[in-house]
N, CA and C of each residue as an Amber inpcrd file, in Angstrom:
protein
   606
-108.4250000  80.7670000  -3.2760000-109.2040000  81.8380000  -3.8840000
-110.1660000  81.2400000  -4.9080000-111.5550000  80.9940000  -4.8930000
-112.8210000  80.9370000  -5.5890000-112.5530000  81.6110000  -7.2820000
-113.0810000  80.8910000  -7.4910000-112.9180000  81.3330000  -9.5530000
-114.4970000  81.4040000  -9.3050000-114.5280000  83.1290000 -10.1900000
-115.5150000  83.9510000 -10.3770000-116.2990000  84.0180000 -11.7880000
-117.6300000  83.9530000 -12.0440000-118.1960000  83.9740000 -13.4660000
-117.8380000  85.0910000 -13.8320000-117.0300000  85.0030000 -15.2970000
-116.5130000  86.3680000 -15.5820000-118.1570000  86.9340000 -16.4020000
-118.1550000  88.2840000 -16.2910000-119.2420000  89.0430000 -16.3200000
-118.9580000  89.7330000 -18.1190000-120.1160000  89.3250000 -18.9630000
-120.0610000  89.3540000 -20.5060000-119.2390000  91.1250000 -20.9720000
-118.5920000  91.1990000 -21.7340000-118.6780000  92.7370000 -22.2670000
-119.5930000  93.2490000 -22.9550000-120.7530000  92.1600000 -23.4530000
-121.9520000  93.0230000 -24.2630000-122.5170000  92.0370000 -23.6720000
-124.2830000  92.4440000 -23.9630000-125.2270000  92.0730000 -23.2000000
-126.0740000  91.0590000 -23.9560000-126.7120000  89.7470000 -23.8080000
-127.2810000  89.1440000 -24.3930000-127.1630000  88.9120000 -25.4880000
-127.9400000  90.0750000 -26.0190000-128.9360000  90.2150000 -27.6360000
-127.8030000  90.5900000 -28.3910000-126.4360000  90.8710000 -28.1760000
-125.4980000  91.7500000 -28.7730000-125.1780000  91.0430000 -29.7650000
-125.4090000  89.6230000 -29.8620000-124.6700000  89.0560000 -30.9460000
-125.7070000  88.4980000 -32.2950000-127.5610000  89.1270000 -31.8690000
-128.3910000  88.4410000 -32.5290000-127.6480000  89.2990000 -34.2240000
-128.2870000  88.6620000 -34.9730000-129.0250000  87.1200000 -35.0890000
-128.0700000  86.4600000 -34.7810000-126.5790000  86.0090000 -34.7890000
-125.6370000  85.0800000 -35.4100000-125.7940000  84.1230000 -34.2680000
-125.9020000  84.4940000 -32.8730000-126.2760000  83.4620000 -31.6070000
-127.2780000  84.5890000 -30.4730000-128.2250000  83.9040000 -30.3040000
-129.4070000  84.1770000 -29.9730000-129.5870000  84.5550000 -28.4580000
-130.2730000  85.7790000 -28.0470000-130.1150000  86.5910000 -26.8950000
-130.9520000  85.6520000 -25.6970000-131.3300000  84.4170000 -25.7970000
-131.9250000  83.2010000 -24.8380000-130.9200000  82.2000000 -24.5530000
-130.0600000  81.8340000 -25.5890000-129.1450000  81.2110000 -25.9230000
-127.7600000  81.4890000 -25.4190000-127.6660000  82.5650000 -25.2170000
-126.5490000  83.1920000 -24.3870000-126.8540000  83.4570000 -22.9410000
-128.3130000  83.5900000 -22.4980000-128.7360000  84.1040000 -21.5890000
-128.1960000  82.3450000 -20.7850000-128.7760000  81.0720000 -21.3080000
-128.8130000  79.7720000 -20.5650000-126.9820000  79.2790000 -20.3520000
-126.7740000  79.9720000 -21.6970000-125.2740000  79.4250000 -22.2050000
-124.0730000  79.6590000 -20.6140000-124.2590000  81.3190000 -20.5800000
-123.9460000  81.7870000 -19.5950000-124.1380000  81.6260000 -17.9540000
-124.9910000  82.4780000 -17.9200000-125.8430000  82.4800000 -16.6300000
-125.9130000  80.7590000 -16.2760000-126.1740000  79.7720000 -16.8690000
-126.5080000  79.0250000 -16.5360000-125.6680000  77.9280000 -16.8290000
-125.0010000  77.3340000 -17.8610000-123.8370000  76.2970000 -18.0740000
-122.5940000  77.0020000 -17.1120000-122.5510000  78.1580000 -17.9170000
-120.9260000  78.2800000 -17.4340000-120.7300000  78.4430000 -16.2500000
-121.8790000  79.3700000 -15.2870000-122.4210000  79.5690000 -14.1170000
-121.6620000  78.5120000 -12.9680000-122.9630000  77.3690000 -13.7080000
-122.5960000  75.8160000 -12.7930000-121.4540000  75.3800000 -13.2260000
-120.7580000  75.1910000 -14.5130000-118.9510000  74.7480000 -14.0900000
-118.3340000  75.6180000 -13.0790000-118.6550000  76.7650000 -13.1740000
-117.6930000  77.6210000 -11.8770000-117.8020000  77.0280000 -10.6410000
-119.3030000  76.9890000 -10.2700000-119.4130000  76.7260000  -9.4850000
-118.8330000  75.1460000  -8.8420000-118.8740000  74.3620000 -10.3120000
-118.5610000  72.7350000  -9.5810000-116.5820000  72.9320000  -9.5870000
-116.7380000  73.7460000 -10.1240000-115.0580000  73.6530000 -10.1560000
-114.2740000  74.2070000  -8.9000000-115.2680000  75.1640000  -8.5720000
-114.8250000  75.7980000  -6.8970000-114.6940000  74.5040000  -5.7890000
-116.2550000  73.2800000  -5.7360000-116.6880000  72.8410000  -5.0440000
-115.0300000  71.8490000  -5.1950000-114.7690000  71.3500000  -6.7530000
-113.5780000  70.0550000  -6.8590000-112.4600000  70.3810000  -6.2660000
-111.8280000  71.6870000  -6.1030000-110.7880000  72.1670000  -5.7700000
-110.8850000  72.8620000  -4.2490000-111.9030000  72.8200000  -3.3710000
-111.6890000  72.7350000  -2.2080000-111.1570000  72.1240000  -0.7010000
-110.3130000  72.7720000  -0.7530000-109.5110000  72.2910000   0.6170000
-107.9170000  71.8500000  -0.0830000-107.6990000  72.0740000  -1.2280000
-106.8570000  71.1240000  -1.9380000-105.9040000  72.1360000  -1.7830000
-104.5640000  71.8070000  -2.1820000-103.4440000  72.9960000  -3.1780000
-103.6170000  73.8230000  -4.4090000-104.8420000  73.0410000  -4.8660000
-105.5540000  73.6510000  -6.1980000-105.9460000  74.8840000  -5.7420000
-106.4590000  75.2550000  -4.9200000-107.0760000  76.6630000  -4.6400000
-106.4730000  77.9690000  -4.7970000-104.9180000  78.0040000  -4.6730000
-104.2820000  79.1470000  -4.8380000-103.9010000  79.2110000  -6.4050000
-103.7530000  77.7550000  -6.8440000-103.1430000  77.9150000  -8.6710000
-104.3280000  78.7200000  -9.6110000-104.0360000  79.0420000 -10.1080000
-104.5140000  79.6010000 -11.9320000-104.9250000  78.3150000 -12.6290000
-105.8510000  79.0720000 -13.1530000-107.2340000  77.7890000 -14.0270000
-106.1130000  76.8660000 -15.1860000-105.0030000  78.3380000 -15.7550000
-103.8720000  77.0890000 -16.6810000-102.6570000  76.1730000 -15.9540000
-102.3310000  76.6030000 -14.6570000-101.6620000  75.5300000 -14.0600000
-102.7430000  74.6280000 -13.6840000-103.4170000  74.3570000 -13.4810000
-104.5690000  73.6750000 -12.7150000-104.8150000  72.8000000 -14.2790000
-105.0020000  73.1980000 -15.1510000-105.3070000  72.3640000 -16.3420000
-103.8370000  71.8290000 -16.8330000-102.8940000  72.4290000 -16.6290000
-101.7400000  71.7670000 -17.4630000-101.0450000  70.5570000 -16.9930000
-101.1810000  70.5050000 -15.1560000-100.5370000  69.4980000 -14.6670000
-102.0510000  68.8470000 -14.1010000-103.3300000  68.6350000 -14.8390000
-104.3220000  67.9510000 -14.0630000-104.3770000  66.8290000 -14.1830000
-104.8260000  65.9070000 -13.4120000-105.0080000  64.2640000 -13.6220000
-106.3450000  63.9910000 -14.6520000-106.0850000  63.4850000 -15.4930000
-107.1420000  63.1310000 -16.5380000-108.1530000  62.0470000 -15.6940000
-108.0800000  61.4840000 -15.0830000-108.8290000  60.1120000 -14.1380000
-109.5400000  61.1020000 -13.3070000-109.4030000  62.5210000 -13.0150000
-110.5990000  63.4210000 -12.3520000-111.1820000  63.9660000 -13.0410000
-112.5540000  63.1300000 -13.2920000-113.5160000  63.6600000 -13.7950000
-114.4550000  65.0150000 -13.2670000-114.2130000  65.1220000 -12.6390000
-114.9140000  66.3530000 -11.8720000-114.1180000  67.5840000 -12.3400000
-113.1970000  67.4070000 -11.8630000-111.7810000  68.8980000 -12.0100000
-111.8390000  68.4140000 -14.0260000-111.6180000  67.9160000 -14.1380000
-111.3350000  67.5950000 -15.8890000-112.5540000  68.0710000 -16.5280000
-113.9210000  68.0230000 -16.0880000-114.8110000  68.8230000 -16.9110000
-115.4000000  70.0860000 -16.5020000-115.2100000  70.1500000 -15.3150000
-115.7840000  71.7180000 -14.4770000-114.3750000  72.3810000 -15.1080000
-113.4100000  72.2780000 -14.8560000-112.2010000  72.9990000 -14.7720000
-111.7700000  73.3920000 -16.6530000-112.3820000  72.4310000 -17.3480000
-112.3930000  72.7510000 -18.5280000-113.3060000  73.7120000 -19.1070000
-114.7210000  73.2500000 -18.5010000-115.9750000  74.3280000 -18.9260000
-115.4420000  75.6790000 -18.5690000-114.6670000  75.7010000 -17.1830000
-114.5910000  76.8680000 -16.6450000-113.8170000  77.9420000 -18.1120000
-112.7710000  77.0360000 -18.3980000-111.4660000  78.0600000 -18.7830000
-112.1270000  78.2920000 -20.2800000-112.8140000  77.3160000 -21.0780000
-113.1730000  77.1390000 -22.1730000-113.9390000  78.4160000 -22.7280000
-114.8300000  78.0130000 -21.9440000-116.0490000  79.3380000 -21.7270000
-115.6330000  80.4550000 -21.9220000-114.5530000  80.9170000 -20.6230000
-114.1170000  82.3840000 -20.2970000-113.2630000  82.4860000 -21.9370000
-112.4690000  81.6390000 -22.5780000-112.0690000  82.1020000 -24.0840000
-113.5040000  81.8790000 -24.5490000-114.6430000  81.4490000 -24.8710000
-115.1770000  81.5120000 -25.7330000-115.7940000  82.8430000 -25.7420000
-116.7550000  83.5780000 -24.9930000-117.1080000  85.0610000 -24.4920000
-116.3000000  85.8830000 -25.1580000-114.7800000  85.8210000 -24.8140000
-113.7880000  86.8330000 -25.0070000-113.3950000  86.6380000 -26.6460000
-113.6270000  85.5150000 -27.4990000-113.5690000  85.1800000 -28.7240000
-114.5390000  86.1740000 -29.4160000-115.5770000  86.3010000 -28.9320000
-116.9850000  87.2850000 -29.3780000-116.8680000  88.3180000 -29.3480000
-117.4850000  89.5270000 -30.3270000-118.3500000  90.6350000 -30.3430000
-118.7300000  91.0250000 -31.1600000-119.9910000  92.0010000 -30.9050000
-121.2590000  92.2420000 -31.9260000-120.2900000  93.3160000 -32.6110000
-118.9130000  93.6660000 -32.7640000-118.3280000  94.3930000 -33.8540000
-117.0610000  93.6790000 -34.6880000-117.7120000  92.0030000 -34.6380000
-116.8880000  91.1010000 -34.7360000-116.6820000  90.6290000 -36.5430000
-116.1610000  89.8890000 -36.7850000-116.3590000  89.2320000 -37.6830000
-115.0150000  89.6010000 -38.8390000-114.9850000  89.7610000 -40.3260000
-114.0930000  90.3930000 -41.0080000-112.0420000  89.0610000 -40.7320000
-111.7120000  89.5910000 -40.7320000-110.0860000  89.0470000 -40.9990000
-109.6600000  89.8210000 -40.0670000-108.9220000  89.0500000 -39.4940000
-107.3700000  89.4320000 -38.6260000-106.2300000  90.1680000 -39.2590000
-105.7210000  90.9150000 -38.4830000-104.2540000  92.0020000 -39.3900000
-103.1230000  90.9560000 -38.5050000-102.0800000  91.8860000 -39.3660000
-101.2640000  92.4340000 -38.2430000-100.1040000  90.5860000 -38.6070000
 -99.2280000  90.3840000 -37.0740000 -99.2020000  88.9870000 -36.9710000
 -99.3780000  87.4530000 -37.0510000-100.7450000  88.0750000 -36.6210000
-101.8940000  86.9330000 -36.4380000-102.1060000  86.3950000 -38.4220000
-102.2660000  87.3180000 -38.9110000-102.9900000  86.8160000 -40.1190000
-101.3780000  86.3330000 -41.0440000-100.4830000  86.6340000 -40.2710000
 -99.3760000  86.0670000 -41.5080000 -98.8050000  84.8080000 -40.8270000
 -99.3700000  84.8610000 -39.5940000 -99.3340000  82.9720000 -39.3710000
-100.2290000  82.6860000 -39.8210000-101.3940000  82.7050000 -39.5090000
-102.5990000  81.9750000 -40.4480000-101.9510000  81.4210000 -41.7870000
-102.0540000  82.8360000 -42.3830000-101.4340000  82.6620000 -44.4350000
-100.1710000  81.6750000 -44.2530000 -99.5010000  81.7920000 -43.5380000
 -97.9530000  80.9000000 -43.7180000 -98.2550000  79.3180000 -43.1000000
 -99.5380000  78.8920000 -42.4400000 -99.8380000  77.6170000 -42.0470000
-100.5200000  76.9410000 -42.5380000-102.0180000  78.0610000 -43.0990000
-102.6640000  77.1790000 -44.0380000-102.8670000  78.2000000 -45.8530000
-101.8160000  78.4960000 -46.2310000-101.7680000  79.5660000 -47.3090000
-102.5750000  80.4510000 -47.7230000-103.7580000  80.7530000 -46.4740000
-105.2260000  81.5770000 -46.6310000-105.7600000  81.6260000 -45.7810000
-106.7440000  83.0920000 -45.4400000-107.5340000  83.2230000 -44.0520000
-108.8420000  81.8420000 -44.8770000-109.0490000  81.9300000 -46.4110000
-109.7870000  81.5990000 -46.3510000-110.0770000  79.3460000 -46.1780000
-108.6840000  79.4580000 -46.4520000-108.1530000  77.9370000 -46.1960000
-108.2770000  77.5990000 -44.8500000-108.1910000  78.4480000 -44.2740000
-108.0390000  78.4520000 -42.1880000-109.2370000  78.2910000 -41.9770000
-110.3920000  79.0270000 -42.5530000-111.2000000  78.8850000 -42.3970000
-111.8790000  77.7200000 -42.6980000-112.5850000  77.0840000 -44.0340000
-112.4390000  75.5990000 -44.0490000-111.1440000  74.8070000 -42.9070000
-110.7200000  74.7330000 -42.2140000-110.0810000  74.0700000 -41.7360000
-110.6780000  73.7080000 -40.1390000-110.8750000  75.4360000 -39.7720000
-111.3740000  75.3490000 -38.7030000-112.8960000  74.9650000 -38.5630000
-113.9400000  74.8070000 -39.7830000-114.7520000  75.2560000 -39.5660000
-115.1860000  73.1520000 -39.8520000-114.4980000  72.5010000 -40.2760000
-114.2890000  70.9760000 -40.4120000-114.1190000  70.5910000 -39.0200000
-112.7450000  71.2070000 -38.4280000-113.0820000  70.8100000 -36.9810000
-114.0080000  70.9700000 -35.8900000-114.6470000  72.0250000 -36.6060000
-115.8340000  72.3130000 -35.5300000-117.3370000  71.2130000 -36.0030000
-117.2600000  71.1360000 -37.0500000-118.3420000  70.3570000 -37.9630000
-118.1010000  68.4260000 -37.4280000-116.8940000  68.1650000 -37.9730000
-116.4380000  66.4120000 -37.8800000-116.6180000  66.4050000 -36.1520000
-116.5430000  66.7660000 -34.7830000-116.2500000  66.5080000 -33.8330000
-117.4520000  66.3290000 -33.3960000-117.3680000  64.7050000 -33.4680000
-118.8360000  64.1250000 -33.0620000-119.0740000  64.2620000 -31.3380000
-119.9800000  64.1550000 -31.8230000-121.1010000  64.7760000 -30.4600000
-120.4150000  65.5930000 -29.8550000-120.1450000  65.8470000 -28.3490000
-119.8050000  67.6530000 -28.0600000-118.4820000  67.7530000 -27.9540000
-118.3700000  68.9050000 -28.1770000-116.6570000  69.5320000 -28.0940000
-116.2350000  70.8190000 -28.4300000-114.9180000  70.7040000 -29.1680000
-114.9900000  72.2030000 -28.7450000-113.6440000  71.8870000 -30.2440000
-113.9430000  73.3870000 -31.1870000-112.5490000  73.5560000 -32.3910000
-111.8800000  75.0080000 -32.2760000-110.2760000  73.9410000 -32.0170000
-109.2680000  75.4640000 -31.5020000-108.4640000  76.5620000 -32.3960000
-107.9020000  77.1250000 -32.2630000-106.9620000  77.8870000 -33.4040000
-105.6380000  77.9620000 -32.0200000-104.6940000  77.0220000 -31.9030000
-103.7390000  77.2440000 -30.8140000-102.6330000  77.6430000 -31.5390000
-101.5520000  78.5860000 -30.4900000-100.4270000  78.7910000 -30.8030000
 -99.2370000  78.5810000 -30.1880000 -98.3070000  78.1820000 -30.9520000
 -96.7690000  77.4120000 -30.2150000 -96.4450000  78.4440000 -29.8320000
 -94.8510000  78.5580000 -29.3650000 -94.4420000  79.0190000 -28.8040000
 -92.8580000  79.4290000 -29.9700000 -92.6220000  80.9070000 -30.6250000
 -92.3990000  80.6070000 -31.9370000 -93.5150000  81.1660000 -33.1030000
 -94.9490000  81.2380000 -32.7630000 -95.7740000  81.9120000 -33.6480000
 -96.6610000  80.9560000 -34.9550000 -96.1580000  79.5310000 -34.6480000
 -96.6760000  78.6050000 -35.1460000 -97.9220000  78.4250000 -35.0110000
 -99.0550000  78.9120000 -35.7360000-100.9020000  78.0580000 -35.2550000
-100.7480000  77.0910000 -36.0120000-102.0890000  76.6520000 -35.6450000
-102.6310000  75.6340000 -35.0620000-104.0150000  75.5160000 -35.5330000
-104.6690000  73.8240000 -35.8030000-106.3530000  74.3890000 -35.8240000
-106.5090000  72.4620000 -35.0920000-107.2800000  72.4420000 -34.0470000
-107.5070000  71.1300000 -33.8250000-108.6990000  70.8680000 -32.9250000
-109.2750000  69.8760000 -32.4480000-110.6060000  70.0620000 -31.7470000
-110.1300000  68.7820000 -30.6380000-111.3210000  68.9810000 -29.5800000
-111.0400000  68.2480000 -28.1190000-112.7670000  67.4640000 -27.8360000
-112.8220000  66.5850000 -27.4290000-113.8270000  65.9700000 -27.3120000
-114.6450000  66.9170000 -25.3660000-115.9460000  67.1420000 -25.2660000
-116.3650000  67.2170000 -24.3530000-115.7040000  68.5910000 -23.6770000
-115.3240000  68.7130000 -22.5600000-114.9980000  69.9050000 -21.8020000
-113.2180000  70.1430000 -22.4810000-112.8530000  68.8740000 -22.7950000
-110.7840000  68.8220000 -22.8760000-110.6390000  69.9950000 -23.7070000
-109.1920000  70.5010000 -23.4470000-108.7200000  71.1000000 -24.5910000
-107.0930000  71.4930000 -24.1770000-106.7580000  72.2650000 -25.6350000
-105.4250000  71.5040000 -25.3750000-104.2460000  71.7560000 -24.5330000
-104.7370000  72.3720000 -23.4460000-103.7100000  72.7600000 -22.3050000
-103.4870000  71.0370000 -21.7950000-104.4650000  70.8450000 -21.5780000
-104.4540000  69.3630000 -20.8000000-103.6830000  68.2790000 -21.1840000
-102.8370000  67.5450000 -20.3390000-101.7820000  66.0350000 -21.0380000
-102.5570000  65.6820000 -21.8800000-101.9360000  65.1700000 -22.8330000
-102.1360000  64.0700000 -24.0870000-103.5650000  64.1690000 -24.4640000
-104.1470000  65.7550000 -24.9130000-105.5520000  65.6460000 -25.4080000
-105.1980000  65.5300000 -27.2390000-104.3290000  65.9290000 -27.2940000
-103.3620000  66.0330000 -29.1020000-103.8380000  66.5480000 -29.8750000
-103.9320000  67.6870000 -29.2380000-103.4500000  68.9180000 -30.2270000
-102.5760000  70.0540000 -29.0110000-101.4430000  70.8660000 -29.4760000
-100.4820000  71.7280000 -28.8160000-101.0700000  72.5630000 -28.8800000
 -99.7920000  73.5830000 -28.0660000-100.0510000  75.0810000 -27.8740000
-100.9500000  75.6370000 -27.2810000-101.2820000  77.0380000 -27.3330000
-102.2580000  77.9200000 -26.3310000-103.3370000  78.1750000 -26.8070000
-104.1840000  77.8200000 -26.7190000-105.9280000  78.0140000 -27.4970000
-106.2810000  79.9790000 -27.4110000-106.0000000  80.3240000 -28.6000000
-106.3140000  81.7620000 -28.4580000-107.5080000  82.1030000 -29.2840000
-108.6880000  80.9410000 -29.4310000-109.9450000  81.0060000 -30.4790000
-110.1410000  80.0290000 -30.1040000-111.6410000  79.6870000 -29.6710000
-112.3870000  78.5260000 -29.1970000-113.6390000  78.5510000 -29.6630000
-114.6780000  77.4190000 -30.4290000-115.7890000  77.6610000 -30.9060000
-116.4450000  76.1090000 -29.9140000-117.4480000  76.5410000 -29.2860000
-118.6660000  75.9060000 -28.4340000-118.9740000  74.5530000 -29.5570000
-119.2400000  73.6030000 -29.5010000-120.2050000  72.7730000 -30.6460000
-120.8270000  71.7630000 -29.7940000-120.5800000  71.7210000 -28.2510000
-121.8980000  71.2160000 -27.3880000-123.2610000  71.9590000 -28.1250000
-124.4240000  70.8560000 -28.0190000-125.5010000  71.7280000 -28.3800000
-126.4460000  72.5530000 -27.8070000-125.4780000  73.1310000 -26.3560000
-126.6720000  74.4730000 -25.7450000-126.1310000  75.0110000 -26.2300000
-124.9780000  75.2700000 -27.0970000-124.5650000  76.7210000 -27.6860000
-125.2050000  76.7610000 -28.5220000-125.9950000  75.9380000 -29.8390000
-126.6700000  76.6840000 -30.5280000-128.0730000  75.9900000 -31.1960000
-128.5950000  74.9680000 -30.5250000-129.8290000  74.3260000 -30.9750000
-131.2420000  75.0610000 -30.4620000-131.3140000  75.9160000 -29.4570000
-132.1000000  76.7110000 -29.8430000-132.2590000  77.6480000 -30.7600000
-131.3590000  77.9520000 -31.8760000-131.6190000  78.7100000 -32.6710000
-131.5830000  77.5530000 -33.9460000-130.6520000  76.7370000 -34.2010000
-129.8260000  76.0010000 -35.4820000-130.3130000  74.4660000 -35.4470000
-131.0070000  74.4940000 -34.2750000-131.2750000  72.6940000 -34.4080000
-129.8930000  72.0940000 -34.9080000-130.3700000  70.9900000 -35.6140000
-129.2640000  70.3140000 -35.7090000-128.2310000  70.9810000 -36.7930000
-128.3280000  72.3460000 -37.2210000-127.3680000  72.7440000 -38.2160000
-126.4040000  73.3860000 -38.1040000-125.5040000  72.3710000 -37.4260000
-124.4490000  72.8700000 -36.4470000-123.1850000  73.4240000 -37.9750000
-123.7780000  72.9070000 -38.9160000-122.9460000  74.2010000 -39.9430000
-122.9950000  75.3790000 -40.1180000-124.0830000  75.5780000 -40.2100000
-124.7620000  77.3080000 -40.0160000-124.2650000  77.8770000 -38.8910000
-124.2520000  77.1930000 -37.7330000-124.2610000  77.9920000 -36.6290000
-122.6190000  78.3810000 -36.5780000-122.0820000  77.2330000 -37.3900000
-120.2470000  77.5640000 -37.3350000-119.3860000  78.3330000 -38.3930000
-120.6800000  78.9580000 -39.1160000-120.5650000  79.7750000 -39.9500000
-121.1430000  81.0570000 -39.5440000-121.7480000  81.5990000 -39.0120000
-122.2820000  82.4840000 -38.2300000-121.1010000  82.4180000 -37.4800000
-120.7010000  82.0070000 -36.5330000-119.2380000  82.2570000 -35.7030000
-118.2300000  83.2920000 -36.2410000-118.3680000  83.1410000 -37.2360000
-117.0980000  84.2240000 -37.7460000-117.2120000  85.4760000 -38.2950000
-119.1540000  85.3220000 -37.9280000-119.6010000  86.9040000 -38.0500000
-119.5760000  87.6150000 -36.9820000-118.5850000  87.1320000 -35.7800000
-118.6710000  87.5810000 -34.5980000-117.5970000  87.3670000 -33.4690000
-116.3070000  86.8450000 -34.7390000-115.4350000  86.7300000 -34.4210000
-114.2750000  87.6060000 -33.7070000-114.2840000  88.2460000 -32.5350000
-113.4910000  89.2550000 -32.3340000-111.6560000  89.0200000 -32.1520000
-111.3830000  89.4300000 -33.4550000-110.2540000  89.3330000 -34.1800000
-108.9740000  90.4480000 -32.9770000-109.7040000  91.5660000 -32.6700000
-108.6590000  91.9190000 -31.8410000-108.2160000  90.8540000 -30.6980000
-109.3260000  90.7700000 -29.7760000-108.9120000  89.8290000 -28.9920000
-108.0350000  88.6840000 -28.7620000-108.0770000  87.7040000 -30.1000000
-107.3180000  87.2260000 -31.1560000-105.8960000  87.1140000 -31.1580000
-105.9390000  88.1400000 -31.9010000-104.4260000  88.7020000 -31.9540000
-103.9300000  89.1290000 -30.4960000-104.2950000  89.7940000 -29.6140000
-103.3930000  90.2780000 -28.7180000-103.0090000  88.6660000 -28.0500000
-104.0610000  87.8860000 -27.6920000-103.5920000  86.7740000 -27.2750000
-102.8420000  85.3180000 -27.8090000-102.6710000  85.8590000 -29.3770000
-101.7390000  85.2690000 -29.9680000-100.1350000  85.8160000 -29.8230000
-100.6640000  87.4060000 -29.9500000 -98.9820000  87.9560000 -29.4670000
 -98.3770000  87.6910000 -28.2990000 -99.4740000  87.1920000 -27.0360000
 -99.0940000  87.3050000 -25.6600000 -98.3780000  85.9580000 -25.6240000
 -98.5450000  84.8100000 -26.5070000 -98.5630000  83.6260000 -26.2910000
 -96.8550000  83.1820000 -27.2960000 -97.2740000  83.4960000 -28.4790000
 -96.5160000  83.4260000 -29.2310000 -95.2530000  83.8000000 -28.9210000
């Protein structure tokens, strides 16, 4: 069974200013587009075809470069979209925010934390907020497409918050001010989403 471009819940422009309605248009339509597509092409004819994008990443061979970065863009992506919306931004309730407070003693400590990993991770990648199993987060970053479903990328748990820091996510708007742009992120942070997939995981 073919892995499908999942189709946005808001449209383009939904997230201007914080990431830019051209910028989403290439991001989408067009990066994430072509991992689907190369990830269909790596996993044809194989046993891969019937598994799920997280079995497929959890037991994958790191020495396949093809399946290791299509198969990453693929899954990465589909959390990053679902991380978003234009009624986003504000603090997490509930669960979610009393792991936060109990890991790093503040949404606003979490924040510097996460927002270092998204900043220090030279050239492209990607900064997570994962959760154990137990309710334990997490904040750690993956070089290129990896992340941390995959053997020995080191950092654990289930990535339930993913921030882009390849630069088609945001150098048409931020040039090189990939701080700004990772500060803007959390004006558009959709916190429900968040949480349910921290509860699902946790």
């Amino acid at each position: 069974m073919a892995f499908t471009l999942p189709a946005l819940s808001y449209s383009n422009d939904a997230l201007e200013p914080n990431i830019d309605a051209k910028t989403m248009e290439i991001h989408h339509g067009k990066h994430h587009n072509g991992y689907t597509t190369k990830l269909n092409t790596s996993i044809e004819g194989s046993d891969l075809e019937n598994k799920s994008i997280e079995e497929i990443l959890k037991n994958i061979d790191m020495g396949n470069a093809a399946l290791r970065n299509n198969g990453g863009g693929y899954f990465n992506h589909c959390l990053f979209w679902e991380s978003m919306s234009p009624n986003g931004g504000g603090l997490p309730t509930g669960s979610l925010l009393e792991a936060i407070n109990s890991a790093f003693g503040s949404f606003d400590s979490f924040k510097d934390a996460f927002s270092k990993a998204a900043a220090t991770r030279f050239g492209s990648g990607w900064a997570w907020l994962c959760v154990h199993s137990g309710g334990e987060v997490e904040v750690c970053s993956s070089p290129n497409q990896d992340n941390p479903l995959m053997p020995g990328v080191g950092c654990g748990g289930y990535p339930i918050l993913g921030l882009d820091v390849w630069e088609h996510a945001y150098y048409l708007n931020y040039q090189n001010r990939r701080p700004d742009y990772i500060n803007s992120f959390f004006n558009v942070i959709n916190w429900e989403n968040v949480s349910k997939s921290y509860n699902l995981r946790s």
